[in-house]
Each structure stands twice: as C-alpha cells, then as structure tokens.
C-alpha positions in Angstrom: 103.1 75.8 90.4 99.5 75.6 89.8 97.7 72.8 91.5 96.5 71.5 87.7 99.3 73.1 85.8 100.4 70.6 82.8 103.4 71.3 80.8 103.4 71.4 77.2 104.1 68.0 76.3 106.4 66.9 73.1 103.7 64.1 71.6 106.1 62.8 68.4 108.9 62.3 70.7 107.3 60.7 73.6 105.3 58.0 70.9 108.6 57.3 69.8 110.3 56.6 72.6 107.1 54.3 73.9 108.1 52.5 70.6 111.7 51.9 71.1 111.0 50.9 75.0 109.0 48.8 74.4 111.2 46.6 72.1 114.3 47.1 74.4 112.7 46.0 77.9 109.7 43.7 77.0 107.9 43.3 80.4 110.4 45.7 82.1 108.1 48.4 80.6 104.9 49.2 81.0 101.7 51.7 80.1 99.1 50.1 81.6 97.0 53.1 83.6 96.8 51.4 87.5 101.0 51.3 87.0 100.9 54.6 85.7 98.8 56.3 88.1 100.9 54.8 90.9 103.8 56.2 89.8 102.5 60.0 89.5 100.8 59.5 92.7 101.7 61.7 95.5 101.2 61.0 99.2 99.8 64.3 99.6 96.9 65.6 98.3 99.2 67.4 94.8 97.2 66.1 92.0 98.1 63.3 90.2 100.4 63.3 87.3 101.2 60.2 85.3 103.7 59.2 82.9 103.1 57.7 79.9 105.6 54.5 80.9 107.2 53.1 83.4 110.7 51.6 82.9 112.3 49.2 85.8 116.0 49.0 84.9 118.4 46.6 86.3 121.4 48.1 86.2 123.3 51.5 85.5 124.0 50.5 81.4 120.2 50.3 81.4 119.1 54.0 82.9 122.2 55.6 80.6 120.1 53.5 77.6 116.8 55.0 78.7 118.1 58.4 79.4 119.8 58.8 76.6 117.1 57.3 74.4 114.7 60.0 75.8 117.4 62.9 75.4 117.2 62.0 71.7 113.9 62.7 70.9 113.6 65.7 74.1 111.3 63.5 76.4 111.1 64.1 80.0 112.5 61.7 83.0 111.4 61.3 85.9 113.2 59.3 88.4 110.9 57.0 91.4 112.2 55.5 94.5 109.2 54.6 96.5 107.3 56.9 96.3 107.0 58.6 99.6 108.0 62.1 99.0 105.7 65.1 99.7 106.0 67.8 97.4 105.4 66.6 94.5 108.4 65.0 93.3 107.4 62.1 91.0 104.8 64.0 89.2 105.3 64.1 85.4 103.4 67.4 84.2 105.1 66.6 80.3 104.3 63.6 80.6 107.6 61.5 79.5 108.9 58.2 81.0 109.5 57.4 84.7 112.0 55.5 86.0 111.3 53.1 88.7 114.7 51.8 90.4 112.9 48.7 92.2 114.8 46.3 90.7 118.4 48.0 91.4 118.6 46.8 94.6 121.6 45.0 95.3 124.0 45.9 98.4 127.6 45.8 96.0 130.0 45.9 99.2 130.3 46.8 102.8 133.3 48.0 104.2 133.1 47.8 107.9 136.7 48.4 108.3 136.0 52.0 106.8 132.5 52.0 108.3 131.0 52.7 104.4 128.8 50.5 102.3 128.1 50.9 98.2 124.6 50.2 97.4 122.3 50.7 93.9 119.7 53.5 94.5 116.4 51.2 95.7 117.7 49.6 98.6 115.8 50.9 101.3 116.6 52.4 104.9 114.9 49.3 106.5 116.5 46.8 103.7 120.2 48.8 105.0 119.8 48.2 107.7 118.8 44.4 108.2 121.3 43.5 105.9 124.3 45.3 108.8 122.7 44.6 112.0 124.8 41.5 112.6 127.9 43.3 111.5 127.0 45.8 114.6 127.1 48.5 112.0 123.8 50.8 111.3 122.9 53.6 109.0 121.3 56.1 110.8 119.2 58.7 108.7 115.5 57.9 109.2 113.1 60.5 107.3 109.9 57.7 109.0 109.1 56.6 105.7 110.7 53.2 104.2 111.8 55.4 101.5 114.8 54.1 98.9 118.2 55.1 99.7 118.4 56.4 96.2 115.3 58.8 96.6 116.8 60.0 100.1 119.9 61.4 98.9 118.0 62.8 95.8 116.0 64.8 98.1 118.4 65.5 100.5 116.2 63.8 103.2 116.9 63.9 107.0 114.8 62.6 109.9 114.6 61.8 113.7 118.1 61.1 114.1 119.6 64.4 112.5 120.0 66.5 115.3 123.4 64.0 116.0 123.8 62.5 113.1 123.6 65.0 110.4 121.4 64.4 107.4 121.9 63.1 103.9 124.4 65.3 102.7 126.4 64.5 106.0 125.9 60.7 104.9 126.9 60.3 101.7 130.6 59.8 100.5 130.3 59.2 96.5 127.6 58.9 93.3 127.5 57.5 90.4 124.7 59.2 88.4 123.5 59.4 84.6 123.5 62.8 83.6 120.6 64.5 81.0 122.2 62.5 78.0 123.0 59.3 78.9 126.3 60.0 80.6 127.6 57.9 83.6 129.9 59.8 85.9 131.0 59.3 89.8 131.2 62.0 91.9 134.4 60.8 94.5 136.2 57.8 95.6 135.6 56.2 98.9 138.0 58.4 100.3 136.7 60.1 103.7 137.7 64.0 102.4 139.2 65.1 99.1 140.3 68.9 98.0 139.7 67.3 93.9 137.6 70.1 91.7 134.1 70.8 92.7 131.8 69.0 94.7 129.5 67.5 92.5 128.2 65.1 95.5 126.9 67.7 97.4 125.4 69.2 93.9 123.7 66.1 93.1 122.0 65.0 96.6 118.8 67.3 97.2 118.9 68.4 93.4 115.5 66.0 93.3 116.5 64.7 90.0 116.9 67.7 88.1 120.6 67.2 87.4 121.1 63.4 87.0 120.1 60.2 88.1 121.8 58.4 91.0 122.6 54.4 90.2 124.8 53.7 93.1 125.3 55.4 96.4 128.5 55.3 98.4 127.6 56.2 102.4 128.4 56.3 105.5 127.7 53.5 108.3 128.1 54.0 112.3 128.5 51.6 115.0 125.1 50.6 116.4 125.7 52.1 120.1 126.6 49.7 123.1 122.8 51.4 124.8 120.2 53.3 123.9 117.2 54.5 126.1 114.3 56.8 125.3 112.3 59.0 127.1 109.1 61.1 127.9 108.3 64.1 128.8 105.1 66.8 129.0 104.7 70.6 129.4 102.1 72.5 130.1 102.8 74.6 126.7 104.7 74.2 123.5 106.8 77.5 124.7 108.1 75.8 127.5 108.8 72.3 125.2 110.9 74.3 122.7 112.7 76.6 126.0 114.0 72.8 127.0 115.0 71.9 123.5 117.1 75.0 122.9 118.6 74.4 126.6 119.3 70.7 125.9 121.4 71.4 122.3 123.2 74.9 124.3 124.6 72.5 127.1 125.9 70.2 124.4 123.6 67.2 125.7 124.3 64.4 122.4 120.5 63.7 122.2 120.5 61.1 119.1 116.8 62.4 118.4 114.6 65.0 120.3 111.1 65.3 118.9 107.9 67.5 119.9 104.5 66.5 119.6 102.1 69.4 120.3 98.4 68.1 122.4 96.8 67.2 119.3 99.9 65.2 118.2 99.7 63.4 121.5 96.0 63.2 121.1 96.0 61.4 117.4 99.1 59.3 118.5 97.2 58.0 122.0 93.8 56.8 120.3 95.9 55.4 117.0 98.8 53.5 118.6 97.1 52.9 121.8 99.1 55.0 123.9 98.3 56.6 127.4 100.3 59.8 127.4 99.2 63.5 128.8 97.5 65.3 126.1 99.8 68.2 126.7 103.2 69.3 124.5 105.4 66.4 124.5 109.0 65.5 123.8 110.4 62.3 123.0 113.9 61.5 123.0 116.5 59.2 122.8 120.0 58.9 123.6 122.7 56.4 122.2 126.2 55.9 123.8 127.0 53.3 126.7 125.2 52.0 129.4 126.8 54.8 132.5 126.6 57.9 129.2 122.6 57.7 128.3 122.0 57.2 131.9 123.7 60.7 132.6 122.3 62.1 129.3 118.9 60.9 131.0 119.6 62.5 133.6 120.6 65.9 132.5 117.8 66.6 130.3 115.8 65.5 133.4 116.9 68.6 135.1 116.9 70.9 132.0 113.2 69.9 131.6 112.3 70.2 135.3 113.6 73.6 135.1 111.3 74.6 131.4 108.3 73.1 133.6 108.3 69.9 132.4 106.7 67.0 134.6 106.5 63.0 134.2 109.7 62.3 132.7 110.4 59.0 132.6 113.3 56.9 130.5 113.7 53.4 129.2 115.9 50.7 127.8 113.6 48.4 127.3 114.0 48.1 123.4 110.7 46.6 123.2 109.0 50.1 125.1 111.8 51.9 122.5 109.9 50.3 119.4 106.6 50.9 120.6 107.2 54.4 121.6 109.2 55.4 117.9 106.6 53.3 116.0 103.8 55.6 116.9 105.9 58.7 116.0 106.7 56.9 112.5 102.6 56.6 112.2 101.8 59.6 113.4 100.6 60.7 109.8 98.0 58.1 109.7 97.4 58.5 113.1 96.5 62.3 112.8 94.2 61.6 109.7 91.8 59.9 111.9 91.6 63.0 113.8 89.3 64.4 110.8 87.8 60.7 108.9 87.3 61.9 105.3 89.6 64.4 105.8 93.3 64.8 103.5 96.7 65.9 105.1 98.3 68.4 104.3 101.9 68.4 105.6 104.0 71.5 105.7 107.8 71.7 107.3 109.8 75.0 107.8 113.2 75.0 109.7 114.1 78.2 111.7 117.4 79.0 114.0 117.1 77.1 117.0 116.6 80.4 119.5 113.4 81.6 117.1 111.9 78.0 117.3 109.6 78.6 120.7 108.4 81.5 118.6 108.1 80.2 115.8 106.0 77.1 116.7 103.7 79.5 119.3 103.1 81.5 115.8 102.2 78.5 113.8 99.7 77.3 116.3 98.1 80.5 117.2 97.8 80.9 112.8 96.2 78.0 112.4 92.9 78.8 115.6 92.7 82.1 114.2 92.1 80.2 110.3 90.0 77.7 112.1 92.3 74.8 110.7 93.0 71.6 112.5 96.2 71.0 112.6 99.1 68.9 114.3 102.8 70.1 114.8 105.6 67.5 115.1 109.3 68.5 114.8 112.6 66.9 114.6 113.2 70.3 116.6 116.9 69.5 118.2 117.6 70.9 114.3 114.7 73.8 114.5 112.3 71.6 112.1 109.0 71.0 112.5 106.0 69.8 110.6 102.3 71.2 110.4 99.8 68.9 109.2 96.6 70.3 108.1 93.7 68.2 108.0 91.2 69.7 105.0 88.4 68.1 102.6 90.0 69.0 99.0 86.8 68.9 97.8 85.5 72.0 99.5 86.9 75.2 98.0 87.6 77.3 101.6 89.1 74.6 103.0 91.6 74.4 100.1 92.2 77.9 100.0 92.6 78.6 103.6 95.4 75.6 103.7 97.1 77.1 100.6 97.3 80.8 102.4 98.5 78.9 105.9 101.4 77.1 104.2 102.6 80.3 102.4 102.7 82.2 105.7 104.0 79.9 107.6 107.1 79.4 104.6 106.9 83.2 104.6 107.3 83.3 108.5 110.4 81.4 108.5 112.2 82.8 105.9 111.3 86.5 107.4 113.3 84.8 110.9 116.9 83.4 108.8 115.1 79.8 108.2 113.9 78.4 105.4 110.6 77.3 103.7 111.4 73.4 104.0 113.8 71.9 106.6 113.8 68.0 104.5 110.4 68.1 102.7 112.5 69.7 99.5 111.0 71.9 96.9 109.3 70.2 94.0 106.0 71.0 92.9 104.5 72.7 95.6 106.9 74.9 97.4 108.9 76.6 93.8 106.9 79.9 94.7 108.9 80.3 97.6 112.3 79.3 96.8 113.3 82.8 95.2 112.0 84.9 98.3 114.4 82.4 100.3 117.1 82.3 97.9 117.1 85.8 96.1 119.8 85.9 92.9 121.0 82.5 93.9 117.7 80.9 92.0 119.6 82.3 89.0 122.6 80.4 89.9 120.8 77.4 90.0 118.7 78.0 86.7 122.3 78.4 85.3 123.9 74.6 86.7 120.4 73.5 85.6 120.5 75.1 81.9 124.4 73.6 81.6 123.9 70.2 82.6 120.6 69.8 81.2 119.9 71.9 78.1 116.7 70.6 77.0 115.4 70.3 80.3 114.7 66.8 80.4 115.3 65.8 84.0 112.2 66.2 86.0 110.5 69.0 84.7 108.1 71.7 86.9 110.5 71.0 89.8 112.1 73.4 92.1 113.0 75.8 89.3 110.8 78.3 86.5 109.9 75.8 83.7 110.7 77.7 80.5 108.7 76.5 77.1 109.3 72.9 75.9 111.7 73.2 72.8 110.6 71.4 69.9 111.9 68.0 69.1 115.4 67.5 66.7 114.2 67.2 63.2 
C-alpha cells in the first residue's frame, strides 16, 4: 500500500454513525483532533491516519453495539490496544470509528490450579504480570513493548522469550470476539486440547483485526522458574554469533531467550543505557530452570561459544544485573535513534530457517554498506528472527527510497531462503506487497475467510489483504 494511499471513504454513513455515538457513549466518545491523531499514529514513520471517533467501551455488549451500529450504515472499525504496533495496524485509511479497549481491563479469573487466566483485551503484559507474581505464576510472551494483551494476540506477537516458550498462538487457549456485524462468539472452552470443528482461535489471533474483535482472552500462565541467570557474550563477527546460536538450539540447550546485537546494536545500547560492553556482535541470554540446571545451561553454551570464537562470557543471577541488562535490550529502539539525532527508524523483521540465519544476517549487513544506510540488527534469533532498523530523514526523498528498496529485498531475501517477510511484526499496511510472493494462491484463501466473515469489509480496512472498492451504503 501506498505510503499516502486513502480509501474511498463512505461520508453519509460515517456522519451517521458520529450521530448515533455520540448519544449512546456521552464522554466515552470523542472527535476531538489531538485524540484522533493519537489513535492513527504509528510508531514508525507510516503516515498518519485518523479516525473520525474514538469509542472506549467498557464491556463486550458495548463493542457488539458499536460494531454492529457501524455494519449498519458500512463504516469501517478499527480496533486499538496501545498502540505500539509497527506496520501500520491502527491506521484508518476510510476513515470510520476506532475502538480503543483502555477501559476493558479487568483480570475476570485466574486459575492457577490449571495454570490459565481470563482477562478483557487491554490488560497489559506488565499489568499480567504484577497482578500473578505473588501467586508464583508468570505469563511469559514479551514482544518489549507494554503492548495490551488484546493487541498481542491480534497480531500474533512473540518476543524475547519465544525461542522456549512459543509465541502468541502457543499462548492462547480461547476468545471471545465480535464478529463484522455485531456478533459475540467464543472460540473454545478452557479445556487444554479439543478435536471440536475448526479452529477459529488460531484463525482469529494474527488476523490483525480483519475478522473480529477480541473482548476477552483466555491464556496460558507458567510457573515463574525457581532461577534464572543471564549472560554475555562477544564475537569477533556476526557469522560466528549466529554459528553459536544454531549450535546452542541443535544440542537442545532450553535457552528461555537468546538475542544478538550486531556492533552498532552494542554501540547505541552502551552510550544510551550506560553500558560498557565490546562493541563487537553480541549475544544475550538467559536461562530459567533451578539453581544446579541454569548453572549447567551456563555452562554449556559457555563451551559452544568458545568453540564459534566467542570470548568474555560471563553469567549472572543477580536479578538486579538481569533487569539492567534486559532493560537496555527493551530500549534499544530509542537507544539506536540517537545513533542518527533527527533521524526516524525504520524497523524491518524477516524470520528465516535457523541453518540460513548466519547467512542471512551477513547478507543484510553487507546490503545495507553497499546502500550507505545505517542500520542496527537485533534478533530474537534462537527462532531465526531478527530486526533491521534503519535510521533515515523522511524528509529527504533518497533516503526514503533507498529504505523502501532495502526492506523489499531484505522480505524478498527471506522468502527466496523458506522464511518469511515478518517473523512478529505482522502484515498490515506496509508489508501487503509481499504477502502473495510468500503465500502464493493461499492469499486467495484468505481473501475468501475474509469476504465470508466480513462482506462489506468493515474490519480494518487496507490491511494485510487487496482492498477491493467501498460498496455503497444500504439505502
């Protein structure tokens, strides 16, 4: 989708549905321009695109209202968690009302005895998590972003810890969602596995609200492990970093996360989060289990790494030396814009097979010299993800187009080695071009689920599918 591409909007509908809004919600509605431009703002550098309200629901009854209000008179949704997404997502190129679930966030029942919890969509990871930790129970998928449970499984999001603890669609047990006309179905019961008709979970989380809205979430908890420790390590290339990764994962080490910094990761991270690290490729790790198992995990990759090259590893269990050392990962996008003041970042993630990741990475780095781009890699590469951030001045022409011809090779370059063009970023606005080259015939598939469950293509139009031409409103 073109950067400035607008969607043929449906005016008479969407000043009706303003109108009826407005009555039903009172304050709980708004069209005021600062609440609207926050909630087509992207945390990239996507062009904004605002809705013309904002609705913030309180319960499920209230989103079926407002959805089926809008299907009425053909006006586009648009669901918001937080906001943090990076393709795109919460852009409303119709126009149409967004739906902010800020106010749904109420934690309905934890089942420790079946290690599961039922929450409303805009609970957050960090807001999950507090609310368990003296139950000894944590929820473990961290995308680095506070982003809303809600807007995680929408988007299918994983994160540091995915590499032993699956992503979202390994997380989540059960939905209840609101379908394109008001509808409220759940997709399971709390039961751990069921054989019962199609899997409409799995359909719903990373369909990035194209098919429904989610209103309650049923997922998974884990025990928080009896010890934890995290560790260092630097190589004298990025080659030799991803040789020790894809040695680690083929000895069957259970490293809870395994990330790589490339030198001008480690560079951005040291002067931002006051770090002292070699400015080399780095991995950071950690390792959950008890006291005598992260010890030996420690100690394995130790060897591993000394044998790829690698040299200052050190570990710790020092939670305090943990926080500080996961905390600058979790800033690192801040950290690497100050690597080019002015400058906007572009980030870009592809996921490859785990034995094409050394080559892949080496191939993203050398692309990016030959373009004369800065640029930083990080990866949650125990999975074969990893994430290119391009630092560029939108307002200079080149720049723009030499980050928009990177980003399609390096999608390109992944799909051509059995990966894909987006590991957790998702699709959205900014990577539909490539999902067909990835996907072939089974785009068509897609289109069809899409056309089926929401015929007038209501649910977040100009996302991960062709937009066909708005249909005119009911008489």
């Amino acid at each position: 989708m073109p950067r400035d591409e607008q969607l043929p909007r449906n005016e008479d509908g969407i000043a009706a549905v303003l109108g009826l809004l407005r009555q039903r919600l009172g304050d709980r509605f708004q069209t005021g321009e600062a609440v609207r431009q926050q909630h087509g703002h992207t945390t990239t550098w996507l062009p904004t695109q605002a809705p013309d309200g904002v609705a913030f629901p309180r319960s499920t009854d209230e989103v079926s209202q407002i959805v089926a209000t809008c299907a009425e008179h053909r006006v586009p949704v648009v669901a918001f968690g937080t906001g943090t997404s990076l393709e795109g997502h919460v852009n409303a190129p119709a126009g149409g009302i967004c739906i902010d679930f800020r106010e749904m966030k109420r934690i309905v029942a934890v089942h420790p005895e079946d290690l599961d919890v039922v929450i409303q969509p805009g609970v957050t990871r960090t807001e999950l998590n507090t609310h368990l930790r003296d139950m000894g129970l944590f929820f473990p998928i961290d995308p680095g972003a506070d982003a809303s449970l809600g807007g995680m499984a929408a988007t299918r999001a994983s994160g540091t810890n995915a590499v032993r603890y699956g992503t979202m669609k390994d997380n989540v047990i059960a939905l209840e969602a609101v379908m394109a006309d008001g509808t409220v179905i759940r997709t399971a019961s709390r039961a751990r596995k069921t054989s019962a008709g199609y899997d409409l979970t799995r359909l719903l989380v990373g369909s990035e609200g194209t098919l429904g809205l989610i209103t309650e979430l049923t997922l998974r908890l884990h025990g928080i492990p009896e010890a934890m420790s995290s560790a260092t390590c630097s190589f004298p290339t990025v080659d030799a970093a991803c040789e020790a990764v894809i040695a680690t994962i083929q000895m069957g080490v259970p490293v809870a996360r395994i990330e790589l910094l490339d030198q001008m990761a480690v560079r951005a991270c040291n002067a931002y989060s006051h770090l002292d690290l070699p400015e080399t490729p780095l991995l950071l790790l950690e390792f959950h289990g008890s006291a005598a198992g992260v010890a030996e995990q420690a100690e394995t990759f130790g060897e591993v790494a000394a044998d790829a090259g690698g040299t200052g590893f050190a570990w710790t269990a020092s939670p305090e030396e943990r926080t500080r050392l996961w905390q600058a990962r979790h800033d690192f996008y801040w950290a690497g814009l100050a690597l080019r003041p002015g400058a906007k970042g572009l980030s870009t993630d592809v996921c490859v097979p785990i034995s094409r990741l050394a080559e892949c990475v080496g191939a993203a780095q050398d692309k990016a010299r030959e373009m004369d781009l800065l640029s930083c890699i990080v990866g949650h590469v125990g999975d074969g993800n990893f994430h290119v951030m391009l630092l560029v001045d939108p307002d200079v022409a080149a720049d723009v187009r030499k980050a928009d011809d990177y980003t399609a090779w390096l999608a390109e370059l992944a799909i051509s080695m059995d990966g894909t063009c987006t590991g957790e970023h998702g699709i959205g606005q900014g990577k539909r071009k490539y999902l067909r080259k990835e996907r072939g015939a089974a785009v068509d598939v897609m289109g069809a689920v899409k056309a089926a469950l929401d015929p007038d293509g209501i649910l977040n139009p100009g996302k991960i599918l062709p937009q066909t031409p708005e249909t005119p409103p009911r008489p």
